[in-house]
N, C-alpha and C positions, 0 to 999 in steps of 0.2 A: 797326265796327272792333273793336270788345269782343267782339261775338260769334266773330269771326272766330279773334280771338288765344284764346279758349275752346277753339274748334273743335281751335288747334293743339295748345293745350297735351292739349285730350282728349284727339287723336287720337294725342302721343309719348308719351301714358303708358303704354299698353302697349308699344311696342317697347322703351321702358325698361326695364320687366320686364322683356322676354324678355332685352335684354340683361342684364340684370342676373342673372338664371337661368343666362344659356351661361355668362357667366364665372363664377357660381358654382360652376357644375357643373365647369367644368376646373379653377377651385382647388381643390374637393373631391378631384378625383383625383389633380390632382398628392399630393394631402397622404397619401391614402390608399397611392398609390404608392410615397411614402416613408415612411409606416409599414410600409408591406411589407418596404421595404429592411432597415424597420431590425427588425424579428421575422426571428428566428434561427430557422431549425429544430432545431437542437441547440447542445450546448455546444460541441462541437468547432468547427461551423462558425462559431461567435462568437468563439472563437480564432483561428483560419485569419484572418477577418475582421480583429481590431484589431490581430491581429499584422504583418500586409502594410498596413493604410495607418497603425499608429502607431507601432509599434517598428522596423520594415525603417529607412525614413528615418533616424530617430538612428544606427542600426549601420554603415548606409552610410555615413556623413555621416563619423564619425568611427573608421572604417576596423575597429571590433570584430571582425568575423568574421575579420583579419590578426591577432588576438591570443590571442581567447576561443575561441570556438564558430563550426562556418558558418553559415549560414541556415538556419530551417529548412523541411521542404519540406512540403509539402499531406498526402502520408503522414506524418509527424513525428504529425498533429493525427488522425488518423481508423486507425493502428495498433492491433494488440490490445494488451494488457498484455503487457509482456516479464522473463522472470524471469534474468539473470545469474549465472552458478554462476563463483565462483572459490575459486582453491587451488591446493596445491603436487601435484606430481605424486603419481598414487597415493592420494590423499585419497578417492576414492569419486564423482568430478562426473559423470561419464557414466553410472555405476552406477545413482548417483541418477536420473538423467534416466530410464532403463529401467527404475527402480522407480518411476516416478509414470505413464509410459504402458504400463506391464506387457509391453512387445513391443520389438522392437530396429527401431530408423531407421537409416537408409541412409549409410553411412558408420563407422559403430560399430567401435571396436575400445576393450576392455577387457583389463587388465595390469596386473602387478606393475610392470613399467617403465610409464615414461614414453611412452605411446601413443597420446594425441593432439596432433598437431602442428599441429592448426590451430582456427580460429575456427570452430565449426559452430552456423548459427541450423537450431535445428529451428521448423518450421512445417507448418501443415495444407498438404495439396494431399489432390486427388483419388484424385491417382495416386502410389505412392513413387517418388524420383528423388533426382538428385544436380543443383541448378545451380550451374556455376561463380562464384567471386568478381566475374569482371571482367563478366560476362552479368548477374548481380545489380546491381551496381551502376550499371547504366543502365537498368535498370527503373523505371520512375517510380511506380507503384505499389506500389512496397517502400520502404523508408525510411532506405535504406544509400546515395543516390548521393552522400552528403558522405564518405565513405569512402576516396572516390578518391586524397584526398590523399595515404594513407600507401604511394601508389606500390605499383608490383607486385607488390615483395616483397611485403607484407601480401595483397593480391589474390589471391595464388597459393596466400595460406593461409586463404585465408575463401571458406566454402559455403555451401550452403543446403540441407538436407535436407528435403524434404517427405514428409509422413506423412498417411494418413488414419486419422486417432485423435482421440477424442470431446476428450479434453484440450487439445487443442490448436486446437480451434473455439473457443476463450475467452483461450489465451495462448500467448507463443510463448518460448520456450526457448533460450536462447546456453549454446551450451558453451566452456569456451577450455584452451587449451593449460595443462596445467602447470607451473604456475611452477619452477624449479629455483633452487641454489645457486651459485655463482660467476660472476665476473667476464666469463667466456669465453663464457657462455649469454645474458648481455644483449647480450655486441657481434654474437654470432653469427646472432641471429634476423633481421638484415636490416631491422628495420622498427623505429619507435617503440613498443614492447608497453603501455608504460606511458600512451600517448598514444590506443590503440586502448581500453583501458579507461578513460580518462577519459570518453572517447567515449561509450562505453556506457552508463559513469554514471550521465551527464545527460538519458539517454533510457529506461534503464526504468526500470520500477515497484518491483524489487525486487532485491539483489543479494543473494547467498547466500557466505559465507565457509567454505568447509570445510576443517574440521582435522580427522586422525587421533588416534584415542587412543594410537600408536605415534611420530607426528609432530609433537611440541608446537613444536620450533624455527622460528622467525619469520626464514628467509633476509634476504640486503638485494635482493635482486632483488621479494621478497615482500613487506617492506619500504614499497618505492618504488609497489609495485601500490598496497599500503592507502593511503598519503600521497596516488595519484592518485584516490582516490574521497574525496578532501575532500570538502565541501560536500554531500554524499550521505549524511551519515549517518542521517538518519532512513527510508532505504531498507532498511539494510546490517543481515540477520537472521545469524549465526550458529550452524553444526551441526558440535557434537562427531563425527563419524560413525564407526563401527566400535567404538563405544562395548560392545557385548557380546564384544569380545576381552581385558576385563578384570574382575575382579569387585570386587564392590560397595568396599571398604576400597582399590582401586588407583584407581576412578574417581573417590573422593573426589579424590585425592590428584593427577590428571590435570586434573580440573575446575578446581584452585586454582594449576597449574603454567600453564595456559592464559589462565586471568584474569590472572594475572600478568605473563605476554607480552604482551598484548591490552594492557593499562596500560600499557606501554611503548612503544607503538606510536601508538595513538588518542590525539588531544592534549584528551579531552573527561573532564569529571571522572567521568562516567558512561560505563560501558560495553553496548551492543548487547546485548541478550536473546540468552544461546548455549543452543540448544535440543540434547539430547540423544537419541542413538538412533545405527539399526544399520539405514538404508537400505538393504536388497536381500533379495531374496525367500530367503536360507540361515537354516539351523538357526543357535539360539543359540549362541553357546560357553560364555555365563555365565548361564543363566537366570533366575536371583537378582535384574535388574531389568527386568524385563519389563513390570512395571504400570507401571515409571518412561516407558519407552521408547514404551506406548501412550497414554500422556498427554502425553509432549514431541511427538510425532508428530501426537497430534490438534490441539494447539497451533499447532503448524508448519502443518498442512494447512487450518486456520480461518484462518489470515493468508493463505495465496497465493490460499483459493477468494476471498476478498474484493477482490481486484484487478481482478477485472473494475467491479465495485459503484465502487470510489474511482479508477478510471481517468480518470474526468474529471476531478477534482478533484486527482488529480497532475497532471494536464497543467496546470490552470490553476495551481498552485504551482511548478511550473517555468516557467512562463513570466512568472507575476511577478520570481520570483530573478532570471530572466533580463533581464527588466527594469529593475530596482534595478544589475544588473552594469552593465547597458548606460550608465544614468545616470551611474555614478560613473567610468566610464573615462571618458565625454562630458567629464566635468569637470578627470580626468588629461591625458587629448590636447588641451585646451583651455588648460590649465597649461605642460605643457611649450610650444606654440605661442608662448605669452604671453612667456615666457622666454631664445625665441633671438632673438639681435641678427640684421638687416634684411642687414649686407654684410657683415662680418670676421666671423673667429673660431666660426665654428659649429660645427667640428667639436671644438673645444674646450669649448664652451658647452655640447654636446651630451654628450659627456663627463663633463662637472660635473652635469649634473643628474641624468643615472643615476645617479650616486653617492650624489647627495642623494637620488634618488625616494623615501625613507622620510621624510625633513623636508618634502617634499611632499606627501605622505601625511594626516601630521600637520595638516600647513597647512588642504591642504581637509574635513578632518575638523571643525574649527572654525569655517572660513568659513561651511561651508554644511551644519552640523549632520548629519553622517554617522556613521552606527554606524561602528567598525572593522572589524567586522565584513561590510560590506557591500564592502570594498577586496579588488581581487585578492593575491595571493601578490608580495609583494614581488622577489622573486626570480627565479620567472617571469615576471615583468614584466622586469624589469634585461635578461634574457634576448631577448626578443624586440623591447627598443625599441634592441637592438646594430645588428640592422642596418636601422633603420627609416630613413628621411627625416624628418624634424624638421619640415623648409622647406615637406612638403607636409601638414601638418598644420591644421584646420579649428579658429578660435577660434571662443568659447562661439556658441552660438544660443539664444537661449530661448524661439523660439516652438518647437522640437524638443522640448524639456524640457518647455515647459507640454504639449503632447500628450502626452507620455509620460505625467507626473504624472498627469493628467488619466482618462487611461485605467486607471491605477491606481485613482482612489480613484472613480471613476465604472462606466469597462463592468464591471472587474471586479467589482465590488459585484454590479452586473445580473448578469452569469455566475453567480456564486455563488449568488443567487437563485432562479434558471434551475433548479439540479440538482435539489432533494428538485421540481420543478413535473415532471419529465421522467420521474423515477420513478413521481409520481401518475400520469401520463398511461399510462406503464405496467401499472400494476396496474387502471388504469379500462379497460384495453382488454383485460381478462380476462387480463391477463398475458402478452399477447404480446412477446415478448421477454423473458421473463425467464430461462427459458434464458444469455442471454447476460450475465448479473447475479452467475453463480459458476462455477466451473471443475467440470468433470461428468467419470465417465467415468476410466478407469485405477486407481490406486490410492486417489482418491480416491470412488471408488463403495464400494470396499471396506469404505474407512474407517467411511463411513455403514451397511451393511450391516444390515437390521433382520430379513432372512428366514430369518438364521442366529445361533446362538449366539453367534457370533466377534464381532458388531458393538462400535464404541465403546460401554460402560457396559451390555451386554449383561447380566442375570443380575447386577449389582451395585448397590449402593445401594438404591433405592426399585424398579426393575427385578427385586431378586432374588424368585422366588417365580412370579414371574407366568406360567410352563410348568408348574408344580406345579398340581394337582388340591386339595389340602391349603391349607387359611388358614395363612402362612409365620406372622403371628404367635403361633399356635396355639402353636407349637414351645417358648420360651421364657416361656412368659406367669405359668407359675406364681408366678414374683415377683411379677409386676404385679399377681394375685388376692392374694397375702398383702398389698402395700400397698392393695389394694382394701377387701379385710376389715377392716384394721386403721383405715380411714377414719370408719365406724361408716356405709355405707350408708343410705339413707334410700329402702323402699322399690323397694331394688336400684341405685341412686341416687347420688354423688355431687353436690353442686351445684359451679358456678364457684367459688364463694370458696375452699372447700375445695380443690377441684385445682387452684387455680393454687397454694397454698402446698404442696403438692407438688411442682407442676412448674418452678416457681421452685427448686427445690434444684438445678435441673441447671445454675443457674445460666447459661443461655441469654438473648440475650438479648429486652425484652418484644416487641418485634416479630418475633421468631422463635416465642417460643409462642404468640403472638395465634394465627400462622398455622399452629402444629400443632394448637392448638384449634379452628381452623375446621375442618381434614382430621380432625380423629376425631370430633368433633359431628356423623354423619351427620344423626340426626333431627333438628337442629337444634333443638334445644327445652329449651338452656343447663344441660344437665345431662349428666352421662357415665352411662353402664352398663358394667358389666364388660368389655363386648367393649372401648367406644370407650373404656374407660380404659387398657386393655390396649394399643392401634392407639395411643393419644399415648404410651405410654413407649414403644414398639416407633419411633416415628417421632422420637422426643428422641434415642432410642439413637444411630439414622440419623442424626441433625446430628451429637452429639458426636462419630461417627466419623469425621468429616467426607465427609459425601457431602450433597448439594444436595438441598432437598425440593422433591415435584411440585406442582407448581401445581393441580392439581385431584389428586383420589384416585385412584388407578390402581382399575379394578375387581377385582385380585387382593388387594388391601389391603383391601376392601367387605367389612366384618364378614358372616357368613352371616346370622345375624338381621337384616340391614339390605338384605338383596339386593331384596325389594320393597319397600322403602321410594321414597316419591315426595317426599323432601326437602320438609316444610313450612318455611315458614319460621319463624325463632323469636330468641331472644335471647341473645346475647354477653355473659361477666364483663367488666368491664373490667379489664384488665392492669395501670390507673395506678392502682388504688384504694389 
């Protein structure tokens, strides 16, 4: 009997394994399956992702997209960077657009009047063309089909031009009507204007404000536009344009009439960076600021090439705001529900609390510890809960909320962790794609231009010299040998102690001469000679005029006695002594 029950127990111990193998083997894979799930290929698709199963829910639930914002669509998340030009008619927006692609897109009409009447996205295609508004906005692979709403009037005014131009493989371009003055040009456009730019807003990367140096007045149609790009401001760049139709003593005087207006407008104590310059390929009329113009210029074009680079990370900062709005209206439409009585009197009830929605406001700013900041527009609000239903209003939930929250201070975190991982993966794959990391191509090729004179910082600064045959310090050094002489040489010689009480006079400061002492110690061997003491006051000069020093020694700056030098290494004064 004993051996028998051995027999059995041997002979289920292996199918126990085995079984105990298969089910391992199918746990293993479910679980690896669902790590699958849960690895993103990018950042985008990890938005698209918590957007639709954590955020959609709350929006639907408590009726958002009937207030705020619509949904948004699978294009919203996987778009180029988009740059917004706005302004009053005449300001230079279209100008501009054909001074950053150097060539004219399809649709283009430039004027002293008022000559674009409609909404035009430029974008790449293959081929140049014109699609209509209404054929755009049932494209699903564009990111216009929430558009619909503002009906056909707006439809009838919005295109899409396609262009094949290198700039525009990285961003996509809105031009929009100019703004005008009076009463009769906001009722007569047919459509909400001020509503199609909030629109936009909330969807690009960057919005551009242009004013003329001839057009400082701030219209109220103009007005109403800035007010609708609240919440946006850390989008919203500002260009003086046509700034060379005045000279240097009127632009002062332009620039401080404009900040002015701008103050009065913007409800922030701080005003927007307003970059200067004279977009479009004409002769100066005022020459006189020219270097200002190619410096606010290269300014201006370092912030738009970088849009492709932070593209994901606006998306994810938009979608958090969006977030955070969504939560605190959850808790507005969950208040007023709270508030209307079951049988009588609703329309009255309903009534009373528009009235109050400010001391509601308040209420749940307290309850439930909310910036003020995080509430919509009072008044817009008032506006749209006129003709809402009360009765069909959803009270609080808060497994909705805990998700939400949740997503916040969890995937998001993962996302944000996600980006500088995706750029590594980038740069480890020989830089594939990185093309698609800056805006290339048009005026921005020029900008950079290094096989011509003309380029940014060409022939200036630490750059001047370097087409010369002649050592540029040569030129002026004769001072630099009389304070040489008057050193008392050692051997032809200065030591560190000595030149730095010298070089200390230029009052610089010590981490600045550290590093001019390292650029003129060719031979490294803690001591100057005529040349390198010559190349450190030639390169002190260079700071105090302010211009930036090179990171390493340009080889036109290479004292000639040093040209074969094989840099040993050797020893540094110290600057703290």
């Amino acid at each position: 009997m004993t051996d028998t029950v051995k027999k059995r127990s041997s002979g289920e111990t292996p199918k126990r394994s085995l079984i105990t193998s298969i089910l391992g083997s199918i746990v293993g894979r479910k679980a690896a399956i669902c790590d699958k799930s849960n690895v993103l290929e990018t950042v985008s698709d990890g938005l698209k992702k918590i957007y639709k199963q954590k955020l959609i829910p709350l929006e639907e639930h408590y009726k958002f997209h009937d207030f705020h914002s619509p949904a948004l669509d699978d294009a919203d998340f996987t778009a180029k960077p988009m740059i917004l030009l706005v302004g009053q008619y005449s300001t230079g927006k279209t100008t501009f657009i054909r001074y950053l692609l150097e060539q004219d897109f399809p649709g283009i009409r430039i004027g002293p009047e008022p000559t674009t009447d409609r909404f035009i996205t430029v974008m790449y295609g293959d081929e140049d063309g014109v699609v209509p508004g209404n054929a755009l906005v049932v494209d699903a692979n564009k990111q216009f089909r929430a558009l619909t709403k503002f009906g056909n009037a707006f439809l009838n005014r919005f295109q899409c031009s396609t262009l094949k131009n290198e700039v525009l493989k990285n961003v996509t371009i809105v031009d929009t009507p100019g703004i005008l003055s009076g009463e009769k040009q906001r009722l007569d456009r047919g459509y909400d204007f001020s509503g199609v730019l909030e629109w936009f807003a909330e969807r690009v990367d960057r919005i551009i404000l242009l004013f003329d140096a001839h057009k400082l007045d701030i219209s109220d149609e103009f007005k109403r536009c800035i007010e609708a790009l609240a919440g946006n401001e850390d989008k919203i760049r500002i260009v003086l344009n046509k700034s060379d139709m005045v000279d240097h003593q009127q632009l002062m005087r332009v620039y401080g009439a404009l900040m002015w207006s701008l103050g009065k407008v913007f409800k922030t104590p701080e005003v927007s960076r307003v970059y200067i310059g004279s977009f479009w390929d004409q002769p100066l009329h005022y020459d006189i600021n020219r270097r200002l113009f190619q410096d606010e210029q290269h300014d201006l074009f370092a912030d738009l090439q970088s849009l492709p680079r932070n593209a994901a990370l606006r998306k994810l900062n938009d979608l958090i705001k969006r977030a955070r709005l969504a939560k605190v209206h959850a808790y507005i439409i969950a208040e007023l529900r709270k508030g209307m009585p079951s049988m009588i009197g609703k329309e009255k009830k309903k009534k009373e609390l528009i009235s109050k929605l400010d001391k509601i406001f308040e209420q749940l700013q307290r309850e439930h510890n909310i910036s003020p900041g995080d509430f919509p527009d009072v008044e817009k609000m008032r506006a749209h809960l006129q003709n809402a239903d009360f009765s069909k209003f959803n009270p609080i939930k808060p497994k909705l909320l805990e998700v939400v929250e949740n997503m916040l201070s969890s995937d998001i975190t993962r996302l944000m962790s996600q980006i500088p991982k995706e750029e590594a993966i980038t740069e480890a794959n020989g830089g594939i794609g990185a093309n698609k990391e800056t805006v290339r191509g048009g005026a921005f090729d020029r900008e950079n231009e290094t096989e011509t004179p003309f380029g940014f910082g060409k022939g200036e600064g630490f750059d001047k010299g370097a087409e010369e045959s002649d050592w540029i310090v040569s030129r002026d050094r004769y001072k630099a040998d009389e304070t040489f002489d008057s050193l008392n040489p050692v051997d032809g010689k200065v030591s560190g102690r000595i030149a730095k009480e010298h070089m200390l006079k230029s009052k610089l400061p010590n981490s600045v001469l550290g590093k001019i002492w390292k650029l003129a110690d060719v031979d490294k061997d803690g001591f100057l000679d005529a040349d390198e003491f010559a190349l450190a006051n030639y390169l002190i000069n260079l700071k105090l005029e302010g211009h930036e020093l090179p990171t390493e020694l340009p080889k036109h700056l290479l004292p000639p006695s040093k040209k074969d030098l094989n840099e040993p290494t050797g020893t540094y004064p110290s600057l703290e002594e």
